[in-house]
N, C-alpha and C positions, 0 to 999 in steps of 0.2 A: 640406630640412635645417632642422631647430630650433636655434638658436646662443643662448645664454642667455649673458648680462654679468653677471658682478655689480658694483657699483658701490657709490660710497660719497661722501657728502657730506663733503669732510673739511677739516679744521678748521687754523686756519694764525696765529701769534702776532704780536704787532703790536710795540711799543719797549716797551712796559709791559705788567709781569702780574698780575691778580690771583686770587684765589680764593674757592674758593666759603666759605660758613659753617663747615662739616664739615672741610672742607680736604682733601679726596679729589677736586677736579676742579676746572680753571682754569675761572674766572667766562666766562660765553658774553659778557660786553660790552666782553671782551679778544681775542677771537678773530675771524678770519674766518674765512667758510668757501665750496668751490669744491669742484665734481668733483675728484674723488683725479686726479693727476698721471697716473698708472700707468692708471685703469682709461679715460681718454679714447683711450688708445692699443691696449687691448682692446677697446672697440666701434668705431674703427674697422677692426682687424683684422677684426671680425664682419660688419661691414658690405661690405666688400671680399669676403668670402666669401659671403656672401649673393647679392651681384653678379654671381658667377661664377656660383654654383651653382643661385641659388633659395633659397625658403625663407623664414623669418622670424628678426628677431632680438629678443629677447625682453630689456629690463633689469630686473634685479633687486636690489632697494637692503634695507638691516634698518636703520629706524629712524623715526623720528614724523615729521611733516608738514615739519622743517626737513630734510627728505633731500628733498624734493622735486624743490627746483629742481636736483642732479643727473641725476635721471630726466630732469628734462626737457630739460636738454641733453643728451644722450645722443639725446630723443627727435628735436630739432631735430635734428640729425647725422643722423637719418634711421632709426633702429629704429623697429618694429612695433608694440610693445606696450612697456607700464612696471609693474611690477609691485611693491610696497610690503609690506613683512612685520613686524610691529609689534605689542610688546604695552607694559606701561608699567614689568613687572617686565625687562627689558629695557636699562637706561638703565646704560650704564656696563657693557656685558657684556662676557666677553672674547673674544679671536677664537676658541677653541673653540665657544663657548656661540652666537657668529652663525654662524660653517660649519655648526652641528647646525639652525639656522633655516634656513638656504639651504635644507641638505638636504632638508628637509621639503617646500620649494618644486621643488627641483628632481624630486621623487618626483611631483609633480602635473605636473608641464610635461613632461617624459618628453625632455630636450634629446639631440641628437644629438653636441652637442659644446656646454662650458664654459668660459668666460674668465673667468681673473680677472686683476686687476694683481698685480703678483709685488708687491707691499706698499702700505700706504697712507701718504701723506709727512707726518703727523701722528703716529702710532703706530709705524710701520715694523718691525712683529711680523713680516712675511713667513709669516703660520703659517695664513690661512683657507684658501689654495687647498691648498695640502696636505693640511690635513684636511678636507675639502671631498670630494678625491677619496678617502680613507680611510672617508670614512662612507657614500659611495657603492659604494664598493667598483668604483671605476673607477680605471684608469691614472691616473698623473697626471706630468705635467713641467712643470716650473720653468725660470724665467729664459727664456724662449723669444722668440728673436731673430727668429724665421722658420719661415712655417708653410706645408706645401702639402700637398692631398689627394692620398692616392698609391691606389693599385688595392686592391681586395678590403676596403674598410671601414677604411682604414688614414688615418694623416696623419703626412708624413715632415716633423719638430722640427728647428730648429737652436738648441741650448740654450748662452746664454753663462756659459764658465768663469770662472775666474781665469788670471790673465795673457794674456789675450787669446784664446784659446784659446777655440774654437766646436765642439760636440759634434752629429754626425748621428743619430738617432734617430729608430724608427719607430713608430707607438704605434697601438693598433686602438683605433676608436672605439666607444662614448661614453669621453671621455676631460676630463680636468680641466685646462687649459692655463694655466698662468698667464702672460703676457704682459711685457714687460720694454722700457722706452722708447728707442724709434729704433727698431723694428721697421717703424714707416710714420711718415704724417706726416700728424697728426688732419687733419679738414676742419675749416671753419669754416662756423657758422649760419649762411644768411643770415637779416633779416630777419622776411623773413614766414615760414622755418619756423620761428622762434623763438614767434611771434606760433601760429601752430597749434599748437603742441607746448606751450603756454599752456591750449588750451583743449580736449585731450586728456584724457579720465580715465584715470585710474592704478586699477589695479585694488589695493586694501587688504587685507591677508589679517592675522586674528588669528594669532596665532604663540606655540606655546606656551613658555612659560619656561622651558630647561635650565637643569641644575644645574651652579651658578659651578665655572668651576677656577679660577679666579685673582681675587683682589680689590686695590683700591687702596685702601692703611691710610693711607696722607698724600703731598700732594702739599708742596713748600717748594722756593723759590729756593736756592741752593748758599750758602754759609755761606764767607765770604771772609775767611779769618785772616790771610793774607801780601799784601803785595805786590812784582809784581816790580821788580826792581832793574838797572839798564842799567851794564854792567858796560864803560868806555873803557880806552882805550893798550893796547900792543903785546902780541904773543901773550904772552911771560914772566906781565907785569904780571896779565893775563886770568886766565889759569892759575893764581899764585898768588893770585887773591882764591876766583876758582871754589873751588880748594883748601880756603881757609881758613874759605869757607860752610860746605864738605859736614862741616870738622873741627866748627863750630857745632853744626852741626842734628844730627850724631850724638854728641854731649858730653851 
């Protein structure tokens, strides 16, 4: 069984922000950045499958040489291979325009099954694994709490709802899973596979540039006109000031 991750190096803000020239994108020497929250918990779903099954798990990142070091943990946790897909028109793409990149990848790998994290904690679009399995033209299910192979090419989903609420689902494989945290409980590197999975090549693939659906016209901090006002004494008193604001602000 082929198991394919996709992953993402993603990016996380610090007590101050700045931006770029353009002002379409926070400056990178305001940001950190770490394996997407969501996709450490997809490779290890993958991996736990692998374990059972056989097979290899294969990670797949879309971006320049600073997405690396997610590969590479991913690769320390123990997958097979790392895979890199990157061109330089690229940079600022949206999550359509990388699912139509995977897909291109995923047409060479031929996986048996796909994880992705059900969103990434920088962006939090939730829209690649969706379209991911659209342009595949595979199954796909979302939010998935819990996964296990069932008979005849099949993998029976526990997808979580709203209000607590968990959905069983049976889905035929190749299928597009996207993955949702607390499903397991990542491992941790030791070490020395940190130290190998260092000196592991990553296979680089040029990737051709789709066409944008979506751009960013300006990035800016929120524009603070009001401030709030701590409103003392007994309900009456509260009520009649509450009151006398909302008569303000609508005069």
């Amino acid at each position: 069984m082929r198991i394919i991750v996709c992953v993402k190096q993603a990016a996380s803000l610090g007590d101050e922000v700045g931006f770029t020239g353009d002002g379409r994108a926070v400056d990178p020497d305001y940001l950190d950045f770490a394996l997407n929250e969501w996709d450490a918990y997809a490779t290890e779903e993958a991996l736990r499958l692998r374990e059972a099954q056989g097979g290899e798990v294969v990670v797949v990142t879309v971006g320049d040489e600073g997405s690396d070091p997610a590969v590479r943990r991913c690769l320390a946790m123990g997958a097979d291979r790392g895979v890199r897909a990157w061109s330089d028109g690229l940079a600022g793409a949206d999550p359509i325009a990388i699912a139509q990149v995977l897909a291109g990848v995923m047409r060479e790998e031929a996986p048996d099954l796909v994880f992705c994290g059900v969103q990434s904690s920088d962006e939090a679009n939730g829209a690649v694994g969706s379209a991911l399995a659209a342009l595949l033209d595979m199954p796909g299910e979302t939010c998935v709490v819990g996964l296990e192979l069932a008979s005849g090419g099949a993998a029976r989903v526990r997808r979580e709802l709203e209000g607590g609420l968990v959905e069983v689902r049976e889905v035929q494989l190749p299928a597009v899973i996207t993955v949702q945290t607390g499903i397991n409980e990542p491992r941790y590197a030791t070490f020395r596979a940190i130290k190998q999975a260092d000196q592991k090549e990553l296979a680089v693939r040029e990737a051709a540039v789709p066409t944008a659906h979506a751009r960013v016209v300006r990035m800016g901090e929120p524009v603070r006109e009001h401030h709030a006002e701590m409103i003392d004494g007994k309900a009456p008193q509260v009520a009649e000031r509450i009151a006398a604001l909302l008569k303000e602000r609508l005069s």
